[in-house]
C-alpha positions as MATLAB code, in Angstrom:
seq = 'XXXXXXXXXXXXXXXXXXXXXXXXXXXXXXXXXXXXXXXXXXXXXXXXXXXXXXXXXXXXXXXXXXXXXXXXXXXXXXXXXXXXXXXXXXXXXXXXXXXXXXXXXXXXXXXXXXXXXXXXXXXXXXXXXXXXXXXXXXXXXXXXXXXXXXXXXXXXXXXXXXXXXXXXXXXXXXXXXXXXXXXXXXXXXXXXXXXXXXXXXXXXXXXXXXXXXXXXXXXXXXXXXXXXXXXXXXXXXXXXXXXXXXXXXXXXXXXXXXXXXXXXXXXXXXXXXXXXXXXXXXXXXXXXXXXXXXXXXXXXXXXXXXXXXXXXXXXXXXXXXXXX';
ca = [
      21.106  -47.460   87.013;
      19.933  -44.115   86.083;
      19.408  -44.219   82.357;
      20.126  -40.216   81.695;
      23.645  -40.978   83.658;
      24.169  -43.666   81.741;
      23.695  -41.841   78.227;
      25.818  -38.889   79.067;
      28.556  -41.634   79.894;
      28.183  -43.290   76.637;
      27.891  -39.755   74.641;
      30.761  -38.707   76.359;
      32.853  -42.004   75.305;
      31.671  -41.977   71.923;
      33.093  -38.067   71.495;
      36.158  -38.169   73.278;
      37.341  -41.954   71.861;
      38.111  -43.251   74.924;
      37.004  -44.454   78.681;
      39.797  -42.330   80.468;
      39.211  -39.141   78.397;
      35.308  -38.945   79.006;
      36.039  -39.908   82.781;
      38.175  -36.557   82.814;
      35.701  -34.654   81.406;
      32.653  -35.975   83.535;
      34.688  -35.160   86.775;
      34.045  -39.342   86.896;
      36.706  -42.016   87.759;
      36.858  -44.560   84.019;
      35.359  -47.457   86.454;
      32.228  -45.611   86.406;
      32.030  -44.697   83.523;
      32.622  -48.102   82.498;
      29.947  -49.326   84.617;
      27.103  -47.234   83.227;
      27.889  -47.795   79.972;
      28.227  -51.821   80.523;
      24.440  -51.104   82.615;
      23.351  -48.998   79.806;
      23.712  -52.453   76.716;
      22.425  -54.590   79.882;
      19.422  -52.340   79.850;
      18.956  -52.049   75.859;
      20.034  -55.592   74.874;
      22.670  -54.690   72.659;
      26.133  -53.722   71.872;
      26.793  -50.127   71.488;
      30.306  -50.173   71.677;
      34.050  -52.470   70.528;
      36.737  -52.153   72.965;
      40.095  -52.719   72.221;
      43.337  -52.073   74.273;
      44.095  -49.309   72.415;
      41.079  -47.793   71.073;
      37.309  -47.622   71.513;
      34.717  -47.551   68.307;
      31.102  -47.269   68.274;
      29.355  -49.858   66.459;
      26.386  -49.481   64.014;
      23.578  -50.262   66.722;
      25.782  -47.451   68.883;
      26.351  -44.711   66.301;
      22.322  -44.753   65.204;
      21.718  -44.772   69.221;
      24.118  -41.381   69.992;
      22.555  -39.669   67.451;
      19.182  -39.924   68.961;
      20.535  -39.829   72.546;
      21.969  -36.175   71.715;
      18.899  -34.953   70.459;
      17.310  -36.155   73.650;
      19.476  -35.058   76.409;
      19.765  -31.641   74.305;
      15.135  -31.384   74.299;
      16.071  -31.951   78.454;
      18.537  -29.287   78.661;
      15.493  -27.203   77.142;
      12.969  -28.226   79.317;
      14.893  -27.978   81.605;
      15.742  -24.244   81.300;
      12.291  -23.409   80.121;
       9.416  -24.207   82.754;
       7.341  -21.582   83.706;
       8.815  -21.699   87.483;
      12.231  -21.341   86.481;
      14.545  -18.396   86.154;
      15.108  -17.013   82.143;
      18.765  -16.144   83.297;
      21.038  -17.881   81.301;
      23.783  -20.384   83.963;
      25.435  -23.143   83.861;
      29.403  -23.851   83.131;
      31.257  -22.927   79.889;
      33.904  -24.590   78.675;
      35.547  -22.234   76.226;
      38.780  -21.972   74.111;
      40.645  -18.396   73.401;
      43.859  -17.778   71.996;
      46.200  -16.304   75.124;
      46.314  -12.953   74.010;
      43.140  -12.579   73.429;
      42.484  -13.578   77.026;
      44.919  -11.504   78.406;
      44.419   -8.084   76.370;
      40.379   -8.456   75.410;
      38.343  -11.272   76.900;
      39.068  -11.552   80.709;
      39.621   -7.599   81.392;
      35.867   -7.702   80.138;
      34.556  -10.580   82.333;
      33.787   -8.188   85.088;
      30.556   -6.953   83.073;
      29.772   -9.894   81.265;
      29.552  -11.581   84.733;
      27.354   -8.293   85.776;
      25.326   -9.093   82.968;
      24.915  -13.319   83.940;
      26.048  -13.712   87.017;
      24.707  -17.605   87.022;
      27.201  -18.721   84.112;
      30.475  -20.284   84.976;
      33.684  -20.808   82.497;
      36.098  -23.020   82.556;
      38.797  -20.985   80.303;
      41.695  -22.112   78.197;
      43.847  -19.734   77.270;
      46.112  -21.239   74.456;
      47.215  -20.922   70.721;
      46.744  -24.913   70.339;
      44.363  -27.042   68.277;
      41.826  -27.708   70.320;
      39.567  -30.995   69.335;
      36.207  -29.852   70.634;
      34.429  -32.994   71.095;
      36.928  -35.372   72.605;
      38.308  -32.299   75.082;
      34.564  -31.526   76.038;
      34.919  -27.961   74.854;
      32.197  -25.885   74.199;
      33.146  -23.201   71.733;
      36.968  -21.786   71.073;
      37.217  -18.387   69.521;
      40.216  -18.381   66.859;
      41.744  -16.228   64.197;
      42.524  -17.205   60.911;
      40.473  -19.693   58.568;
      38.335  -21.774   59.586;
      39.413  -25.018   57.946;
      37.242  -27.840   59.516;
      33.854  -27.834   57.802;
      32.588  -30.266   60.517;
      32.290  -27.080   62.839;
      29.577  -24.573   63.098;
      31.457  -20.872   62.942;
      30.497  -17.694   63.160;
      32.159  -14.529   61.692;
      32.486  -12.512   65.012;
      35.129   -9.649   63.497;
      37.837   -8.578   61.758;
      41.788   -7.997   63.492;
      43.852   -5.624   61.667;
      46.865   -6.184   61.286;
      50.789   -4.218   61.006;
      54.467   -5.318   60.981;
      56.481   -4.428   63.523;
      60.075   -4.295   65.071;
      61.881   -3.519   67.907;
      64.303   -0.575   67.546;
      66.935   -2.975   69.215;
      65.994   -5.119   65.667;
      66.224   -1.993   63.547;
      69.156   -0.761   65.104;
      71.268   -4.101   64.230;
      69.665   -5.202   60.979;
      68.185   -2.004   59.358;
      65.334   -0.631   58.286;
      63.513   -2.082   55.697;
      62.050   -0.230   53.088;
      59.982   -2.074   51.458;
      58.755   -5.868   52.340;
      61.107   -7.600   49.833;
      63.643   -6.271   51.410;
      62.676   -9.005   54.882;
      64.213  -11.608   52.092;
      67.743  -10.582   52.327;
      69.863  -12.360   54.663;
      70.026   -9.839   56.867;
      66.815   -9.691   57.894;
      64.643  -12.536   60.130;
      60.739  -13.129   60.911;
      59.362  -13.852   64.207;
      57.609  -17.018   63.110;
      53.963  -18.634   64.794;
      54.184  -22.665   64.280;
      50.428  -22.695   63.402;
      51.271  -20.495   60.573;
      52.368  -23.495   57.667;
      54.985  -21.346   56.508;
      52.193  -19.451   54.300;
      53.519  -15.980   53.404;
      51.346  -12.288   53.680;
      50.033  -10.630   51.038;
      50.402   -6.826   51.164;
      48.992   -4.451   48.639;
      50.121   -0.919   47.743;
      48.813    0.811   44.840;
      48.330   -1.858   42.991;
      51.329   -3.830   44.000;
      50.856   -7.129   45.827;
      53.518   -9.003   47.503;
      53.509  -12.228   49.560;
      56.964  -12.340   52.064;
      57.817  -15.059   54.230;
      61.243  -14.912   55.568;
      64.066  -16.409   57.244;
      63.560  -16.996   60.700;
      65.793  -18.047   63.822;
      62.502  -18.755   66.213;
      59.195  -20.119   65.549;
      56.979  -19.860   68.797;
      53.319  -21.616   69.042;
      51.723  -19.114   71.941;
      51.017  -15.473   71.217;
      52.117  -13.732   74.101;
      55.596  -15.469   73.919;
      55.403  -14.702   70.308;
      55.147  -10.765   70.527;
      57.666  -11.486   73.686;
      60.194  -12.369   70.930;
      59.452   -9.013   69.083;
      59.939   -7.278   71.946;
      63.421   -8.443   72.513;
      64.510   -8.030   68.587;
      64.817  -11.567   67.486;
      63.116  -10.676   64.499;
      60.053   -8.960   62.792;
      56.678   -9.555   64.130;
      52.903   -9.760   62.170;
      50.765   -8.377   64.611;
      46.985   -7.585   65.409;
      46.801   -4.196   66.008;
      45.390   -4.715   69.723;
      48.623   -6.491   70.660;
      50.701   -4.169   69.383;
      49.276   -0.755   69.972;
      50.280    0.016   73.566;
      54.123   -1.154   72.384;
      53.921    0.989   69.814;
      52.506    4.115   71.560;
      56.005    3.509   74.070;
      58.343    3.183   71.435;
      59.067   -0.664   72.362;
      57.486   -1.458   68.566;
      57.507    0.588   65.370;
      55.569    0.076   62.529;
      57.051   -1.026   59.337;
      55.879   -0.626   55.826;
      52.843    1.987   57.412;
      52.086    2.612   53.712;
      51.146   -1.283   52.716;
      47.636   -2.949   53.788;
      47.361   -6.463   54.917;
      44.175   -8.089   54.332;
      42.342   -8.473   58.097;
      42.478  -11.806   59.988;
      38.840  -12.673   60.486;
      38.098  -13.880   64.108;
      35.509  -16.899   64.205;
      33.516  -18.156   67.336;
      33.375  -22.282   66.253;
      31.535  -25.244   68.242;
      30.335  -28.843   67.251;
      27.257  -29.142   65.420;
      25.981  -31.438   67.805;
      26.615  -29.482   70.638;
      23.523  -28.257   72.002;
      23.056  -24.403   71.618;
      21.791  -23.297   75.564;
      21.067  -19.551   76.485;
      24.623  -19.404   77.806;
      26.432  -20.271   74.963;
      24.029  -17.993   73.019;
      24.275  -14.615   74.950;
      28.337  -15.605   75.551;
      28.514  -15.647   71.099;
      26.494  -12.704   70.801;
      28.659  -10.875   74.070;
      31.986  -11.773   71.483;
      29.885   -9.974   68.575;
      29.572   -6.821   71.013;
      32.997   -6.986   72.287;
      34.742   -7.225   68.977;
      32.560   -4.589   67.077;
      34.531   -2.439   69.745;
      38.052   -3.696   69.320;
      37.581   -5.358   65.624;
      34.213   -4.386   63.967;
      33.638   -6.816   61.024;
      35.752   -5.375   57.807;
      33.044   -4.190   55.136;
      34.076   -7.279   52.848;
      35.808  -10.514   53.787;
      39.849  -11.044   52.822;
      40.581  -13.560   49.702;
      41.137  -16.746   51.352;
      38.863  -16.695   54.274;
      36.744  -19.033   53.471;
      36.266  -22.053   55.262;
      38.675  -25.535   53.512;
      38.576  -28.569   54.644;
      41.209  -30.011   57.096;
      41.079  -32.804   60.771;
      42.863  -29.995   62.817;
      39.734  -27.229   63.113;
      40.485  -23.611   63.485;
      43.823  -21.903   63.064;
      45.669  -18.856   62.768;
      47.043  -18.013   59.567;
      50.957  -17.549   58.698;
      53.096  -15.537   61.316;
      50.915  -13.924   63.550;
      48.618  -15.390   66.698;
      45.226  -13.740   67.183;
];
């Protein structure tokens, strides 16, 4: 058995919960992963993990092992990467997590140059507006808008999205034009809703004036692009980021409501596992986000109320109505 095989396989149980889920993630079929692991107590003389039909937990001998096993394969990654012979160029493979129009409008029309930049890094890309569980999906980083709710995740503060309401004249022309935001409470007026959003309502400011509006709403969507889809075709009024909306509104397809009102910015976070070992690619593909968003979001001079990380199993998510 090869001992370093054998401790990815058991890391790789331990953080994704399961046989079949680390086999996915290792490229592996579950009978070899089973295999090293079952080599791996042979070799140490003891049980590292319980087995059940329907779950897998690490036991007390196990959990003190994986801790020390991550610190080690992490001080090989750096050695690794660091011998005198050996290229300084970042490389290896990625595996990151961006919301789908961020992909679309930001990220990957900027891979092109990033790629110039480190040609020897891979990325496996997600493009999604789920809740992505970083260990047990293998995932390196995701970049998210919104709070950051799960303090078991390392985040950093990579900008600041600004944000408008919007509606398509085809909405307008049926239901109105609203004034001023209380008036998206009467009944006949509808939201555009996000699913990650709780329900929580905006608060806008105007001299002064704060109100929070939520709204009635006839579709709640959970992917951005289908989201400001929705807009588009006047089912209802849309909280945007201003880099989603900007070309729409420059064609007429959007216009922008309440112009006079200010919405506090969505801050956009880069997150990862704290035991997730910090290479050169990850680094120089955090900072890249930092230089890409100080041109399409620089970080807002202070932080919105209620950005602050809380506490919650789920990780990173977008705030009420609107996707990043």
């Amino acid at each position: 058995m090869d001992r370093f095989d054998g401790m990815r396989a058991f890391v790789r149980v331990v953080e994704a919960g399961s046989f079949t889920r680390a086999a996915e993630t290792l490229g592996m079929s579950r009978t070899s992963v089973t295999q090293l692991v079952q080599q791996l107590e042979a070799h140490l003389r003891l049980k590292l993990l319980n087995r059940t039909t329907r779950k897998v937990n690490v036991t007390a001998d196990g959990a003190a092992y994986y801790e020390r096993v991550v610190r080690l394969l992490a001080e090989l990654h750096d050695i690794e990467n660091n011998l005198p012979g050996s290229s300084n160029a970042p490389r290896g493979l990625l595996r990151v997590d961006v919301p789908s129009p961020f992909a679309n409008m930001i990220l990957v029309p900027a891979l092109p140059a990033f790629h110039a930049r480190y040609p020897e890094i891979q990325f496996d890309l997600g493009a999604s507006d789920r809740k992505v569980d970083l260990i047990g999906e293998n995932v390196d980083c995701v970049v998210r808008g919104g709070q950051v709710s799960d303090l078991s995740l390392v985040a950093r503060h990579v900008g600041d999205l600004q944000l408008g309401v919007y509606a398509a004249p085809s909405y307008l022309a049926q239901a109105g034009t609203p004034l001023h935001p209380n008036d998206l409470q009467d009944p006949r007026h509808r939201i555009v809703r996000f699913r990650w959003a709780n329900g929580l309502p905006y608060a806008m400011h105007r001299s002064g004036e704060t109100v929070k509006i939520g709204g009635r709403y006839v579709l709640a969507i959970d992917d951005g692009n289908a989201y400001l889809t929705a807009g588009l075709a006047g089912l209802g009024v849309l909280w945007l980021p201003d880099y989603m909306a900007r070309e729409h509104a420059a064609k007429g397809a959007l216009v922008r409501l309440f112009a006079d009102w200010e919405i506090d910015p969505m801050p956009l976070y880069v997150a990862y596992p704290p035991n997730r070992y910090l290479g050169k690619a990850l680094r120089v593909f955090i900072d890249w986000i930092v230089e890409l968003m100080g041109q399409h979001a620089p970080l807002a001079a202070k932080l919105p109320t209620g950005a602050a990380a809380r506490s919650t199993p789920s990780g990173p998510h977008p705030p009420a109505g609107s996707p990043p």
